[in-house]
N, C-alpha and C positions, 0 to 999 in steps of 0.2 A: 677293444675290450681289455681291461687291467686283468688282469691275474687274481683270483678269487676262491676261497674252498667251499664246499659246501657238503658239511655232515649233518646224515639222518641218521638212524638206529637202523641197525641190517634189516629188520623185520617190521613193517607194520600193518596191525591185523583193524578193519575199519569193519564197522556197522550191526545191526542188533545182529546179539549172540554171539558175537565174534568171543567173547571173554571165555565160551563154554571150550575153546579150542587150547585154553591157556594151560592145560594135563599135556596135551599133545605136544607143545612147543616146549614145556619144561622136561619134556622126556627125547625132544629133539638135543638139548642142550647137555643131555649126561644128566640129569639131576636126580638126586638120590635123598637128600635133605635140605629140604626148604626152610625159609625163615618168610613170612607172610609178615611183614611190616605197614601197619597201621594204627589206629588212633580207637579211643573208645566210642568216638562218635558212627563211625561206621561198623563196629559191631554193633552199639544199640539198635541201628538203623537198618540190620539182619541181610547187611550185603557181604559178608563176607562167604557164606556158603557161595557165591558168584565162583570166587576161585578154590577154596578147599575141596569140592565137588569134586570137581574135575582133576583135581590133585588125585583125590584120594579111587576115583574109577583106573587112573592109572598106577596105582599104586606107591603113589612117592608118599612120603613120608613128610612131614611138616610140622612145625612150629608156631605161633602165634606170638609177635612183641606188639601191643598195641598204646605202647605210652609215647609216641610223638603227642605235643602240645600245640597249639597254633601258633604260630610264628617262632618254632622251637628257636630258643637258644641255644650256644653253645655247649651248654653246659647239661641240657635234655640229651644231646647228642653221645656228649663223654659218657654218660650214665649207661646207656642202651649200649654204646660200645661196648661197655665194660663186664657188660654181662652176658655177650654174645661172645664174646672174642674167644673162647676155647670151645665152640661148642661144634665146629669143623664144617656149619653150613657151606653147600657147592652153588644155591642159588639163593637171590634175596627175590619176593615178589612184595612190590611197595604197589598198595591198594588204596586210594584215597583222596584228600583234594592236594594243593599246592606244596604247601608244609611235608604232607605223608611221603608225596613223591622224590624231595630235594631229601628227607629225610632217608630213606633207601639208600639213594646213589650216593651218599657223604658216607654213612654207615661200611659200604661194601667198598671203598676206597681205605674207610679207616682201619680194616680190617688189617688190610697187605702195605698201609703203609703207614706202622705204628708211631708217629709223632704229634706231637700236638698241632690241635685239631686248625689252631691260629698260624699255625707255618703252612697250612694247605692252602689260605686267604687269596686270595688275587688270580692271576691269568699263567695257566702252567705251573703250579707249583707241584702237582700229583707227580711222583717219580713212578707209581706202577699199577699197571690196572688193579681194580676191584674184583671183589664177586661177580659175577655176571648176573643181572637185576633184568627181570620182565616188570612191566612197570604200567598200571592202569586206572585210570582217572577217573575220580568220580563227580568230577566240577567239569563244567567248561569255560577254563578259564585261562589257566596260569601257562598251558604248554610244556609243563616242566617233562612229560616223557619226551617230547623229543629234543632237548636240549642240553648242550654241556654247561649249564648252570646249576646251582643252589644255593640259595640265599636265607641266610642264618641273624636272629640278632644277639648284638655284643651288648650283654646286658653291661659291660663293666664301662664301654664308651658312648651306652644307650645310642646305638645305630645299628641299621640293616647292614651287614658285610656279605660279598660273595664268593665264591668259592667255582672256577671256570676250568673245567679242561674234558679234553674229549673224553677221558676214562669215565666222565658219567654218563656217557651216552648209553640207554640201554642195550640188552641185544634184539631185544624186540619189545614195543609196545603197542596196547592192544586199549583201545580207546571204542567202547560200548556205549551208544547212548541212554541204553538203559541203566543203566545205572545212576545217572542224572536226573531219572523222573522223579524223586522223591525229595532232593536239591531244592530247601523255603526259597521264596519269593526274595529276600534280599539277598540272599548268598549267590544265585541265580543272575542278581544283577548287579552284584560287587565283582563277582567273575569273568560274568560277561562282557562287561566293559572293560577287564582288565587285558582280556583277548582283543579286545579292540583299540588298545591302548600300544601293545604286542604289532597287532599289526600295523598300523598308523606306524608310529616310531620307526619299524624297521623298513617302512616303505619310507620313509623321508632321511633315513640314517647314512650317513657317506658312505658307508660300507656299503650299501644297498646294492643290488647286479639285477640282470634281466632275469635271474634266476626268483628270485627271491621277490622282488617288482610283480611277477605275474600272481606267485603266492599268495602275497600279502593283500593285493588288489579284490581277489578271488573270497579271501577271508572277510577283508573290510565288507562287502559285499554279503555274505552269508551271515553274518553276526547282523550287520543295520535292518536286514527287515524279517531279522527269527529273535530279536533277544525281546523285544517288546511281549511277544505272542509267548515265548518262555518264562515269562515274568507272571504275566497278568492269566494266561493259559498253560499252568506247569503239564497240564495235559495232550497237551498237542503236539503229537510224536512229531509232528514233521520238524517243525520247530528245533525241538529238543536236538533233533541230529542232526541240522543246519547249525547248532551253537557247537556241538560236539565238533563235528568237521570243520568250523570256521575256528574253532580254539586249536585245534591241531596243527590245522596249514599257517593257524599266524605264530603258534611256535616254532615250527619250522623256517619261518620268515625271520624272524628275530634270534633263535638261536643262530643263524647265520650271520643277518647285516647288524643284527644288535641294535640293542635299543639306547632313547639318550633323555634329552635336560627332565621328560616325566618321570623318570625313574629315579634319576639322578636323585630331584628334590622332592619327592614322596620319601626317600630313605630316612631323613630324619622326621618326619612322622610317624614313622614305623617304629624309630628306635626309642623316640621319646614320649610318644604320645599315644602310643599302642595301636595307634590307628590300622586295621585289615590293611594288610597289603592294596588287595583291591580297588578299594574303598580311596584311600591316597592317590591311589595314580586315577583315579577316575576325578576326583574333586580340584585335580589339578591340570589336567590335559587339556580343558579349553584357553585357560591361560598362555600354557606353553605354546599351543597351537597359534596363538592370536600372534605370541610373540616372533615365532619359525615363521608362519606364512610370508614374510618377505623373501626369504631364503629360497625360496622354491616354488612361485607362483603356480607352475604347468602342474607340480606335484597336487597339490592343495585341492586344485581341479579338478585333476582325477579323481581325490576321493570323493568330493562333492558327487560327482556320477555314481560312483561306487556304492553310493549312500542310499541313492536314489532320490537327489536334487534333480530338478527340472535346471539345467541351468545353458540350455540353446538361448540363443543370441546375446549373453552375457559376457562379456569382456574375459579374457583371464584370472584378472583381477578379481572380478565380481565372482567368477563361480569357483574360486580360492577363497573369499571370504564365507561364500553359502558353505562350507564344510563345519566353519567356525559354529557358524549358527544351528545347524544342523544338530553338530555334538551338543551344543549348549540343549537342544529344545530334548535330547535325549538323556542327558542326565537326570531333568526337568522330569522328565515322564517317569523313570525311574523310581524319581525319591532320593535320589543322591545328595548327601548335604552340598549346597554349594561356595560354603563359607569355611577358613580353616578357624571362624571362631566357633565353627559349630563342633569341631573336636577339640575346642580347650584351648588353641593357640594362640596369644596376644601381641601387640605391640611388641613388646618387649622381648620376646622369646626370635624375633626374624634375623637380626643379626649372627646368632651364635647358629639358625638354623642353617642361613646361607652360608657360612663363613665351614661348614659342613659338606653340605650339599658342594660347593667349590670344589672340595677332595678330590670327587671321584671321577678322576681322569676316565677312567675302565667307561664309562657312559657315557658324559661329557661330549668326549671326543667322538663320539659317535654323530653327535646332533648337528641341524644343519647350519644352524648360525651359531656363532661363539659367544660364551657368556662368560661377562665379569661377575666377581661377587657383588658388585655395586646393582646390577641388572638380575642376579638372582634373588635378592631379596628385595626389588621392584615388584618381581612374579610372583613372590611371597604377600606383597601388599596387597595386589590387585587380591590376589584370593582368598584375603581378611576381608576383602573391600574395602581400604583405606584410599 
């Protein structure tokens, strides 16, 4: 076995009401003055009382920033720093979906290590922990509490850029499925696929270990037969917390082995084309897959089982390709566009996407077979359908 790390957040609190515990853990941590980081959408949506509650039974004291944007940019980010940065908060609690979460832990790094926000970019650049961030989701989707990620776009190079290192790991995160029953029917299944995107990638990703193998397996498994019944039945608690817990453990999969070529080239969809994070790597993962599955036939396999393919007395081969098919009949069901000319993208736009998507080593190298620019913007074809 090679030599491997494998970071979670010191604390993690799972299953209904666990959120109500979130006074208790913030008075476990010293906290004295909070800063409750999120968006207007979840206060309209009256989840915030989840955590001020519990703040205010134990007496902490608290703030309210609720201007993250979706798919914040950099420049969302400089702003909110800018107007925190003297105010001596000892905790950040980021409340919300994807965006809200990466928005926190970038925030409580920017705090204690005042540079611009572009010299933080890539893998290791944080010289010094952050605020210390309880951190809790109201998607099931993105994994952002358990992971040393946050992903930001550069409106100036119109692309998704990331920003990696343990300082954003929280101290504890606290993932309630209740909070996801109110969660429309597309958001639900741009998410949900994006966890399963999360998992997949990080179970086929070089990096991958026996640790993270069982995870991600365990996820793929709980997202394929709860995201349907979450979609089409937002009422169906059990559901609901098979997508919470299946979004968690594939964050925890993938903040570890990393993810790769879906991510990769979703990123200039994001940067240019606005497209949900989600939403991109979902309308691209059967392609990638199509293209990986020689890389790893046994892998491909498993997930087909994982899936819940029948696939006894099927060659390797054969129940590595039923995965393929599998995903595909689940976008399908979804409503997922399956076309990148259904978000606006042409002919003519694939060269300068691929030649993009190329860049980014940090993912790339994750993935199990290697890709030329000449073969990323082949994967960009297929999924114009050219």
């Amino acid at each position: 076995m090679t030599m491997s790390y494998f970071r979670t957040p010191p604390t993690l609190l799972t299953g209904r009401g666990s959120v109500g515990q979130i006074g208790k853990e913030a008075r476990k941590l010293g906290a004295t003055k909070v800063l409750i980081v999120t968006d207007k959408v979840i206060v309209q949506a009256g989840l915030l009382p989840y955590v001020s509650k519990p703040l205010e039974a134990e007496g902490i004291l608290y703030d309210v920033l609720d201007e993250v944007v979706p798919e914040p940019p950099f420049e969302n980010l400089e702003q909110m720093a800018e107007k925190i940065q003297d105010n001596h908060y000892d905790l950040f609690i980021g409340i919300g979906g994807g965006s809200v979460l990466d928005a926190a832990k970038v925030l409580s790094i920017m705090i204690t290590n005042p540079v611009n926000i572009r010299e933080l970019v890539g893998t290791d650049k944080v010289a010094h922990p952050g605020i210390p961030t309880i951190l809790v989701p109201t998607t099931a989707g993105t994994g952002s509490e358990v992971t040393c990620n946050a992903i930001f776009t550069d409106q100036r190079d119109m692309v998704k850029k990331g920003i990696v290192s343990p300082y954003l790991l929280p101290a504890v995160a606290i993932v309630d499925a209740e909070l996801t029953f109110t969660v429309p029917p597309s958001v639900t299944a741009a998410t949900g696929m994006d966890a399963l995107v999360h998992a997949i990638e990080s179970y086929t990703s070089v990096r991958a270990n026996q640790i993270t193998d069982g995870i991600a397996l365990q996820a793929i498994k709980l997202i394929s037969r709860s995201l349907r019944q979450a979609v089409f039945n937002p009422h169906d608690v059990k559901a609901r917390e098979e997508m919470a817990l299946g979004s968690l453990m594939a964050g925890m999969s993938f903040g570890n082995a990393g993810v790769g070529a879906v991510h990769a080239l979703a990123y200039p969809l994001g940067g240019k084309f606005k497209v949900p994070h989600g939403v991109a790597n979902a309308m691209l993962l059967v392609y990638v897959m199509k293209y990986n599955v020689v890389a790893h036939l046994p892998k491909f396999a498993e997930i087909a089982k994982a899936m819940g393919e029948r696939v006894e007395g099927m060659s390797v081969r054969e129940a590595a390709e039923r995965a393929i098919v599998a995903m595909g009949t689940l976008a399908r069901d979804l409503g997922i566009p399956t076309s990148l000319k259904d978000v606006g993208v042409t002919s003519a736009d694939l060269p300068a996407m691929a030649q993009e998507a190329s860049q980014i080593d940090r993912l790339l190298n994750n993935n199990p077979r290697w890709l030329t620019v000449k073969e990323i913007e082949q994967i960009y074809r297929d999924a114009l359908g050219e």
